[in-house]
N, C-alpha and C positions, 0 to 999 in steps of 0.2 A: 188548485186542490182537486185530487182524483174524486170522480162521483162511483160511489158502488151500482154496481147491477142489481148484488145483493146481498144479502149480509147471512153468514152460516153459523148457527148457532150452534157446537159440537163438544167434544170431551180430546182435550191434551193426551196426545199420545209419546209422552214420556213418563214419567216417574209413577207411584201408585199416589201422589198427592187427589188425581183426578180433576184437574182445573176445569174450570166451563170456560173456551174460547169463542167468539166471535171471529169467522174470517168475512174479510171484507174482499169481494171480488170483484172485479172488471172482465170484461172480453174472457173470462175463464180462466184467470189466472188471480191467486191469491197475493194483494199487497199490503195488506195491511191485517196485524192479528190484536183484537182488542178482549176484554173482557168485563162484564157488566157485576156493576158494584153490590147485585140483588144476588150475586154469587153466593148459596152455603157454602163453597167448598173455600175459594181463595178471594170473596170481596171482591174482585178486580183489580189483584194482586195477582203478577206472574213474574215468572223467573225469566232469564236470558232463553230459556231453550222453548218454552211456552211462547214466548213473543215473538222473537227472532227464528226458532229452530226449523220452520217450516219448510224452508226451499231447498230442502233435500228433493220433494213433489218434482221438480223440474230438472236435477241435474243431467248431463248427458249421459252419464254413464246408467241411469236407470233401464232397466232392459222393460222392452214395451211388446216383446215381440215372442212367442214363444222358441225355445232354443233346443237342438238334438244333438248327437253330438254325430261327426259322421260318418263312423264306422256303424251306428244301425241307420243312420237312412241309407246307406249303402250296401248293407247288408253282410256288412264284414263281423268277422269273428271279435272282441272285442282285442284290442293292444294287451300286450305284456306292460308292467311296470306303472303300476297306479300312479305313482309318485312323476312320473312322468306327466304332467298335466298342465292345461293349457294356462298361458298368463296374459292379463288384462291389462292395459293402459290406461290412462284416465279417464278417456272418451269410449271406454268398454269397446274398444276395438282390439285385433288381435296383435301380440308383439311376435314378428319373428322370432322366431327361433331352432336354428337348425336341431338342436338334440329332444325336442318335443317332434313325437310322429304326428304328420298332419290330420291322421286318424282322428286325433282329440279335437278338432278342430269343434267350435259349434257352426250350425247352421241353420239358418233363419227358417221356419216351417210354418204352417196352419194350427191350430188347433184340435181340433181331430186328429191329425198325424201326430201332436205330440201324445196326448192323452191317450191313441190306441198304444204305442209304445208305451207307455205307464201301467194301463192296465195288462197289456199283454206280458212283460215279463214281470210284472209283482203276483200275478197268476199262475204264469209258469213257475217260479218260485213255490209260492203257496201248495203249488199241487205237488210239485218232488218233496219238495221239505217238510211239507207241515205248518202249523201255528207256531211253533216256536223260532221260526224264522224270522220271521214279520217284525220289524216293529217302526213306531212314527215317534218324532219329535212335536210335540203341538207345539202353541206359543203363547207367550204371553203378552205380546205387541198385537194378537190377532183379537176378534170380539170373543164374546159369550157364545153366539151364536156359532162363531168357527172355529173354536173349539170343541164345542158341543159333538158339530158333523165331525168331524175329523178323528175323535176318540168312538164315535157311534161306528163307525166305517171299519175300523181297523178290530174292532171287540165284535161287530153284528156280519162284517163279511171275513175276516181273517180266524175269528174264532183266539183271538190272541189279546193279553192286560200287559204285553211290553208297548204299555204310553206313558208317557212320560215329556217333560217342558221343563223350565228354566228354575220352576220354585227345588227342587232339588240340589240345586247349585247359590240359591241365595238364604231361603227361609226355612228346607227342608229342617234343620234342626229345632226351629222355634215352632213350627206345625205336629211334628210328632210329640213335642213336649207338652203342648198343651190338648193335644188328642186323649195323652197319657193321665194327664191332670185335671183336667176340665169337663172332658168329652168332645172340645171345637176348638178349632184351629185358626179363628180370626183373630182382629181386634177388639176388645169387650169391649171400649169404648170408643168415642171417636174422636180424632188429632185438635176438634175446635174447643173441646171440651178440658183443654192443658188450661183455659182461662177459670177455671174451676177448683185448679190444683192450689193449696197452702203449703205441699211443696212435690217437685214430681224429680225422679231418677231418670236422666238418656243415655246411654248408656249402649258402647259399640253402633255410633250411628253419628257421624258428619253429618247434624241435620241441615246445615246453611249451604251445604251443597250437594247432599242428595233429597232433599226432600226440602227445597227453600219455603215455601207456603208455609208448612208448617213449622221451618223454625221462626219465621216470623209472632206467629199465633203463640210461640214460645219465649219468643224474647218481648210481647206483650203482656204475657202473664205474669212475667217481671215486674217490669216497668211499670206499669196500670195496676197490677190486681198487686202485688206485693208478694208473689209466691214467689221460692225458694227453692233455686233450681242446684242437681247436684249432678257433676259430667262426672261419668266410670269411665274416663279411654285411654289407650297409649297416647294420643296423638293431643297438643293442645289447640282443640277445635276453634272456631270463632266464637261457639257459647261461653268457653270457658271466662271469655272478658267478663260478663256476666252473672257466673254460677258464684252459688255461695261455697260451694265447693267443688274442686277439681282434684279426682282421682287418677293420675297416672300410672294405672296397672300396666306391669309386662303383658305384653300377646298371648292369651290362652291360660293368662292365670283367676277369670273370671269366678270358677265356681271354689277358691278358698277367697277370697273377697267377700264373694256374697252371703256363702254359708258362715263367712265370719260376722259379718252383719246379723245375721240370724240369731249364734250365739250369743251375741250383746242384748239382742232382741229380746232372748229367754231366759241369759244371765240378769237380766234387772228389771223381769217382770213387765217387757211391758208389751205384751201377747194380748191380743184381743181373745179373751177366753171363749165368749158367747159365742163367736165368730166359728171357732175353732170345734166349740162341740156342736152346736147345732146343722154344720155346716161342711165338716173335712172328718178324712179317716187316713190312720197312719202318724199320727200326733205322737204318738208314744214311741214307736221302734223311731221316731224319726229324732226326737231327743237322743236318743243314745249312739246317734252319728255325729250329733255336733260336739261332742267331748274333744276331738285333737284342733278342733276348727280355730282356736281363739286368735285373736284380732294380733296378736306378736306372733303364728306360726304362717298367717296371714302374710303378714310383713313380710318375715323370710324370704316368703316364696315371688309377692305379689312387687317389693317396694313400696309399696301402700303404707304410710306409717300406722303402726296400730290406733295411736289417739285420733287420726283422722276416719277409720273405719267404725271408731265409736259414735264419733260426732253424726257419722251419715247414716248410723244405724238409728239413734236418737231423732234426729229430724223426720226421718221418713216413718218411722210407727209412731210419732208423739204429734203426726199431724191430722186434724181432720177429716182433707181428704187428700191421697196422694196417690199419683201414679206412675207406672213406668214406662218407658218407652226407647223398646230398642232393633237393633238396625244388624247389618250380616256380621260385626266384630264379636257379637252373642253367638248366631247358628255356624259360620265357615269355622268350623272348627273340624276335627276328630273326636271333642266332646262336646260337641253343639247342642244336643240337647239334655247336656246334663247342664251345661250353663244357661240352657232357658229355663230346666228344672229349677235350678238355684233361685231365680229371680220368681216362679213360680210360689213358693216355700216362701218367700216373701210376703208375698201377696196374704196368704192364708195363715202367716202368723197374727200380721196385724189388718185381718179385714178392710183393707181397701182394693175392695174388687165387689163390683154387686151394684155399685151407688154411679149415679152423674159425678165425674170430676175424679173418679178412681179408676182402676184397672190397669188389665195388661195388654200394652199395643204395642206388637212389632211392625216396625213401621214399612210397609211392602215397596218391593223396590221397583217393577215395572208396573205400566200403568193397566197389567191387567192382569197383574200373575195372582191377583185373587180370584176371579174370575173365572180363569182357565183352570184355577187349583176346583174353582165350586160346579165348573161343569166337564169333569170327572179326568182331566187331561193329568193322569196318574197311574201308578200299576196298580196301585192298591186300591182303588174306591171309583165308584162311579161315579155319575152328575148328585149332588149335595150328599159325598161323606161318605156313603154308602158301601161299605167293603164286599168286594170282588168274591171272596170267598166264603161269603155268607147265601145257604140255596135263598131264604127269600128276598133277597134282593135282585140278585139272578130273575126269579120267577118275575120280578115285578116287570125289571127293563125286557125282561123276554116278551112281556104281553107287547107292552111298549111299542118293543121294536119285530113286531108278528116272527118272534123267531121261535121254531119250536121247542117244547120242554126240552131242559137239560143244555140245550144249543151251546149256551154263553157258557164262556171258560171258567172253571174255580179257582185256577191256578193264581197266583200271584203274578202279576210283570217283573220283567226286569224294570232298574230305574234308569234314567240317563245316563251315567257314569257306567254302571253296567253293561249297557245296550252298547256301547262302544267295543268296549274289553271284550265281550263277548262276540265280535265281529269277525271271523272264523270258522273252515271248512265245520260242519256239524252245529255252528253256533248261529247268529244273527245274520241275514247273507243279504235281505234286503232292507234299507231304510229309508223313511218317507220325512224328510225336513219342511216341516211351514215355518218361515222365519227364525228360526234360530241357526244361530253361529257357534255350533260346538267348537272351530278351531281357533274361537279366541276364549270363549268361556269353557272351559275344561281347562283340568290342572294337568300339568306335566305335559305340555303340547308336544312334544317331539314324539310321546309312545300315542297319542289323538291320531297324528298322522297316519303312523302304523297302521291303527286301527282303522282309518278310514280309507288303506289302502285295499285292506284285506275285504269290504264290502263287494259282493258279485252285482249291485244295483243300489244306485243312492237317486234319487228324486230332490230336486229343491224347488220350492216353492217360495219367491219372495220378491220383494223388488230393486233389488241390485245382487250380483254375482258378488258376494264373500266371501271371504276367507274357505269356506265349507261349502261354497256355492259352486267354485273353483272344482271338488270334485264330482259333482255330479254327472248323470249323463242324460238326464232329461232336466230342464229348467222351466217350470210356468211361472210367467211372470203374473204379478199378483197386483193390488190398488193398497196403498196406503190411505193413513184415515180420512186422508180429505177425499176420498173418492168411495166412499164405501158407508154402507148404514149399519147400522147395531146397537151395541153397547157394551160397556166398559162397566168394573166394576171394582171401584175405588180401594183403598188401604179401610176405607172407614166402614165397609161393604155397603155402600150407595152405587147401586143399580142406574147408571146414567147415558144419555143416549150420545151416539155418534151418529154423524149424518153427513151425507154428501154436499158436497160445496162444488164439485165439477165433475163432468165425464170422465170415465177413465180415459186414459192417455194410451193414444196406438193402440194396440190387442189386450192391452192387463185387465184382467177381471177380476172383481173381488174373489176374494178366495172362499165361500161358504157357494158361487156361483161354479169353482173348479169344481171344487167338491162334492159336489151332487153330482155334476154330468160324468165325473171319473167313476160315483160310484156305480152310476147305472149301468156302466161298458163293464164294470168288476162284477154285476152281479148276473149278467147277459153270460157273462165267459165261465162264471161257476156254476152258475143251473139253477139260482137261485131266484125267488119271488119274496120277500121278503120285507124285511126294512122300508116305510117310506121314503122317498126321495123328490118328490117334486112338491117342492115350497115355493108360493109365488113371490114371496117376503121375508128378511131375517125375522120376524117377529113368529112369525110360523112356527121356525125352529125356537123360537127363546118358551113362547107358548108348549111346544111339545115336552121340552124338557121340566118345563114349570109344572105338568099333570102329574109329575113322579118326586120333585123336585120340590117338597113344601116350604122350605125357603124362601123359594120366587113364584110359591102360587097367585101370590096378588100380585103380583108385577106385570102392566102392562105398557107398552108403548103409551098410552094415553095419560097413564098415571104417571109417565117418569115425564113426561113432553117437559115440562118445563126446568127441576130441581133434581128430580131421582127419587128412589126410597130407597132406604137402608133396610137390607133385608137380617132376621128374616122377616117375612112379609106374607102370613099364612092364609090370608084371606082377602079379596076383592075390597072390602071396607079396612083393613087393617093399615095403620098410619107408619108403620114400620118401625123398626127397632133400633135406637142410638144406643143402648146401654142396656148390654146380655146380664144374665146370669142375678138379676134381679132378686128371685124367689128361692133359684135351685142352679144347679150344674148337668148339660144333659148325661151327665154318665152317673146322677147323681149325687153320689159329694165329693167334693174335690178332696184329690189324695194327694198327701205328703209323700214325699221321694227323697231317703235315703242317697246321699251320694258321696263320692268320696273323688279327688283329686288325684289327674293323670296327665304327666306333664304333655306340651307339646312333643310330637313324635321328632320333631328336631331340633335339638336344644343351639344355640350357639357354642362353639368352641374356637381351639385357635386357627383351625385351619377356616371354618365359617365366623368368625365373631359377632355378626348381628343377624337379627331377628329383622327377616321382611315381612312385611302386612303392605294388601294392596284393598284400592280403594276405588272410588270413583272425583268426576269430576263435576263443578257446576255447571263446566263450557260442554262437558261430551256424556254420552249415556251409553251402557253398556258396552258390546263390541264397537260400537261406533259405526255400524253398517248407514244409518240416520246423519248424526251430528258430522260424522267424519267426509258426507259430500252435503256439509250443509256451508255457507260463509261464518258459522258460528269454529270452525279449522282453524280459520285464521286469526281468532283469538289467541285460541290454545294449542298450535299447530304442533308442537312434539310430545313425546314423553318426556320425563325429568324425576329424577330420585331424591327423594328429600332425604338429607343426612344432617347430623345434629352439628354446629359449629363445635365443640367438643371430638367429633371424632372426623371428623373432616380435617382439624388440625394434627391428628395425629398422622391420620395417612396422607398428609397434601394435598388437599384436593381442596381447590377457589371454587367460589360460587361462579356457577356458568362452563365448569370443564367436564370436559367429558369421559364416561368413567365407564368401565364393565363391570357391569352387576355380575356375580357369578353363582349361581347353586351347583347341588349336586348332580343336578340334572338338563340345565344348563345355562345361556348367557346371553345378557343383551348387551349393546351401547348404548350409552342416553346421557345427559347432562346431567351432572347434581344443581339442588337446590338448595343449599347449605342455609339451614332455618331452624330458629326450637319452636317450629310448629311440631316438629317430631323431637323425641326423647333420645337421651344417650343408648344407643345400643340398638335403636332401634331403626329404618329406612322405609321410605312410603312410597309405593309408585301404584300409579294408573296404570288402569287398563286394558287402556281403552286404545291402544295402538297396535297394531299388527304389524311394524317394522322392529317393533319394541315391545314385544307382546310379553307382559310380567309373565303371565300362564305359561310360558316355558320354565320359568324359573320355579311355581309352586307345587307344593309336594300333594301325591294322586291320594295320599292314603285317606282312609272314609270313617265316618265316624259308623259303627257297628248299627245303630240302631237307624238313623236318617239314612244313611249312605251320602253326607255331603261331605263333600272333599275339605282339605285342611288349606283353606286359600288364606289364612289371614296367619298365617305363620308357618317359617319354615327360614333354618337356616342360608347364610349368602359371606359373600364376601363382594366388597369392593375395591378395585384397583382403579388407578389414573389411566386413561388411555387418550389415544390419539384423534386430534381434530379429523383425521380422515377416516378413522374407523367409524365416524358417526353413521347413518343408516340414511339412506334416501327415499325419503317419503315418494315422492312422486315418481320417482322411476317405477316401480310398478306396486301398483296399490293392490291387486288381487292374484296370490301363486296360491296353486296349492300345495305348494310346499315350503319348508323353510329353511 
């Protein structure tokens, strides 16, 4: 039996569940990952990617070393032909290849030389172009703290609000909705609190594989407490064994479902009145949108039978207390947050929102895209909420950050989606990536390309070369969480710490450590004094932000040491907040929202016949840059299309053959899974694969008000193809192209 050195007490860096891990180390290496049963968050309960996910930390292909590329250490002009670009092998060496110019080559450098290269041409840039040139990806895999600097940097030295991270692409729909209706954009309550429910809605959200912890806590609520749980999904998930009711809606037909729920709601009286006047505005203009909504026009559209949308309307306002909880099949829409509206209008008919055991939780999907959303990694808001385009909020972070009056921009950012598109002469010309993988997460990958070929300077910051990594031409490598301190901040907004278990590996340095030494040479080279930059600790930065940031004014290292507080947390002695919206709503009363029904922008027809919706895995987590060099591969080493035995019979296709998905924009190979875990008409794939990357296949278009793209539906066809057309993983895991 191995004896530890010592044992790391830290925060799970996958899903927003926020698990508390134990690593157990030797000789500086992590063997063993446990967790302690005095856990708020998961008991000492973990999932495959919690327990097992970690030794991605060691693979070889991690880059440890900072990387340039050679045409500027040599001082050449850069190559013609972006798409031209270098490809990686397994062991992140280079693969010959005579039609890539050696130009591309990377080449192994100091630190100092990569970083002056970073600041010297995002300078140069900055001063021919302007702010509107500028913009950064943050992340949602990085801390509080590296988020914080990273959005501080780009708005206090660029003069620019194009920031922008991942929630744009998962939650963006569910955040503006409830900005619109509540005034805040979290969870009102928190995921332990489902054991409180007498009956609760999930609804667009595979919780037993993207969010296990919590559907455990969910199928407890069951089984122990006797609540009554009711699934809204295309897909029949693992809860459905269990639900007292399962709703099979088409993709994207969410908000005549719910707003048909709603009619049954107010057709049979059973409205929380109290609720409604003492407490919401818009109650009236919003009766006179539900007249086409009834539970049979519902049907039509939804398949939903109408007596089943009765029965689920009955359950969930005739219960004590109930809540909702849901996942991206609600926001990845084109009407994502009119479908959070929907579920919202819920809420505020029959008053279960305010109380323990009620409310609305979208349940977040990385283990820090709360976090990175509260410390201001967005175009619109700064660190806690705070809109860009408001002068005194402006004035506050100006004190903040000693920048003079007027300094900081009023402007709006672009959002992620945008910042791509907009990559062109006069448009976006430099961009600054900390861990995100646009070229697996963006819709319609083939026009992503484009756009990342047309960038004049791309910067990636992370710990292996992906997908998006591939076109950079500076790369710093960075420390993943076992080598880095901060903190993380949960689905359930509990503020919790991460901590180092070992050295960084080779040159990687946590990234809030990049980040300050780039900004000092950025602020040398603009003439600037301004902003502080030397923090001897993350907590320095979480502290700075926290004086502006009332949210996380009482949050300290000391105070989270052992459990976390769920913020907000306004004051030094304040116990922190499980359950918002108690007394009031910060925008003060929650408003009702008129909506009305827009179908999906790609319906099925004969030349597309089904509707694809993509998803995630319990084996892999988002692009897979993590899971996909972790031993957790060889679980689930391919993609695979789930297609319902119904239509797999029609078009021939056996479980285990291999098929091309096809859209209009374009096409993978992959194996079907011929299952009625998916519905007639309907086909489900992951991810999470870059040989097989669904995100070619989904449609770019945005929903008007989020700007997140329509990933959970979009016309396909499927045909039978050839055992040799399948795709080779391992032949080369990282091009940048496809």
């Amino acid at each position: 039996m191995i004896k530890s050195d010592r044992v790391t007490t830290t925060t799970c860096p996958y899903c927003g569940v926020g698990c508390t891990l134990q690593l157990h180390v030797k000789d500086d290496f992590i063997y063993k990952v446990t967790s302690p049963f005095d856990s708020p968050v998961n008991h000492g309960n973990l999932c495959v990617k919690g327990r097992f996910g970690y030794d991605f930390v060691y693979h070889p292909k991690r880059i440890t070393t900072p990387l340039v590329r050679r045409y500027l250490l040599e001082g050449k002009p850069k190559p013609e032909g972006r798409e031209q670009v270098f490809a990686v092998s397994v062991d992140g060496k280079p693969i010959p290849d005579s039609k890539i110019s050696n130009d591309w080559d990377w080449l192994e450098t100091d630190w100092d030389t990569a970083l002056n290269f970073v600041a010297d041409n995002l300078t140069r840039i900055y001063k021919r172009e302007g702010s509107d040139a500028m913009a950064v990806y943050c992340c949602a895999k990085a801390t509080n703290e590296d988020n914080y600097l990273l959005q501080k940097m780009y708005r206090a030295l660029f003069r620019t609000n194009n920031v922008d991270h991942c929630t744009r692409l998962c939650h963006a729909g569910s955040v503006v909705a409830l900005q619109q209706a509540v005034g805040s954009s979290a969870m009102s309550n928190t995921a332990s609190q489902v054991v409180m429910n007498d009956v609760f809605i999930v609804t667009g959200s595979n919780t037993s594989e993207n969010h296990p912890i919590i559907a455990l806590q969910m199928k407890e609520a069951v089984q122990k407490h006797g609540a009554k749980m009711i699934v809204i999904d295309p897909r029949r998930i693992d809860l459905v064994d269990m639900a007292e009711m399962w709703l099979p809606l088409k993709p994207g037909t969410n908000v005549p479902v719910f707003t048909a729920m709603a009619y049954v709601i107010v057709e049979e009286n059973l409205v929380n009145h109290d609720f409604i006047n003492d407490r919401t505005e818009g109650y009236t203009e919003f009766l006179s949108s539900l007249e086409t909504f009834t539970p049979e026009y519902a049907e039509e559209i939804s398949g939903v039978p109408a007596e089943d949308i009765r029965k689920a309307a009955r359950l969930y306002a005739n219960a004590k207390n109930a809540a909702i909880y849901w996942g991206m099949g609600i926001s990845q829409l084109s009407h994502g947050t009119a479908s959070a509206l929907a579920l919202i209008n819920l809420a505020f008919l029959t008053g279960h929102i305010g109380r323990d055991g009620t409310g609305l939780n979208p349940l977040r999907g990385q283990n820090n895209v709360q976090g990175a959303s509260d410390m201001g990694a967005m175009p619109f808001h700064y660190p806690g909420y705070m809109r860009v385009d408001n002068p005194e909020n402006r004035a506050k972070w100006e004190k903040t950050w000693n920048i003079e009056e007027g300094g900081l921009s009023l402007k709006l950012g672009l959002t992620t989606t945008e910042i791509l598109s907009h990559a062109h002469e006069g448009g976006i010309r430099a961009l600054y990536i900390m861990g995100e993988n646009p070229m697996m997460s963006e819709p319609n990958l083939n026009e992503t390309r484009k756009h990342m070929q047309h960038l004049e300077f791309l910067v990636a910051q992370d710990i292996f070369i992906n997908e998006s990594g591939a076109f950079a031409d500076v790369f710093l490598p960075a420390t993943p969480f076992a080598e880095k301190d901060g903190t993380f901040s949960n689905t359930d907004r509990r503020v919790q710490r991460v901590r180092a278990a070992q050295p960084p590996r080779g040159q990687a340095r946590p990234d809030w450590q990049i980040l300050c030494d780039l900004a000092l040479r950025l602020e040398s080279r603009l003439g600037l004094a301004t902003a502080h930059w030397t923090y001897s600790n993350p907590e320095e930065i979480l502290r700075e932000m926290a004086s502006v940031n009332s949210d996380y004014a009482g949050i300290t290292y000391d105070r989270i040491d052992k459990v976390g507080l769920i913020y907000p947390v306004p004051t030094m002695d304040h116990p922190g907040t499980p359950t918002l919206f108690k007394e009031s709503f910060p925008r003060g009363r929650g408003k009702f929202h008129q909506l009305e029904y827009i179908p999906v922008m790609e319906e099925p027809n004969d030349e597309y016949p089904f509707i694809l919706t993509t998803g995630r895995l319990l084996e892999h987590w988002h692009g897979g840059t993590m899971t996909r060099n972790s031993a957790l591969n060889e679980i689930y080493p391919e993609a695979r299309v789930e297609i319902h035995p119904a239509d797999a019979e029609i078009h021939g296709i056996r479980n285990g053959d291999p098929v091309k998905v096809q859209s209009r924009r374009g096409e993978i190979i992959v194996r079907a899974t011929v299952t009625e875990k998916t519905t007639v008409g309907v086909v489900f794939l992951p991810w999470h694969f870059a040989e097989a990357a669904a995100n070619l296949l989904t449609n770019d278009v945005l929903d008007p008000q989020a700007k997140i793209p329509e990933f959970k539906a979009c016309a396909v066809q499927v045909f039978p193809a050839r055992e040799s057309d399948l795709p080779n993983p391992e032949a080369v895991v990282t091009r940048g192209r496809y």
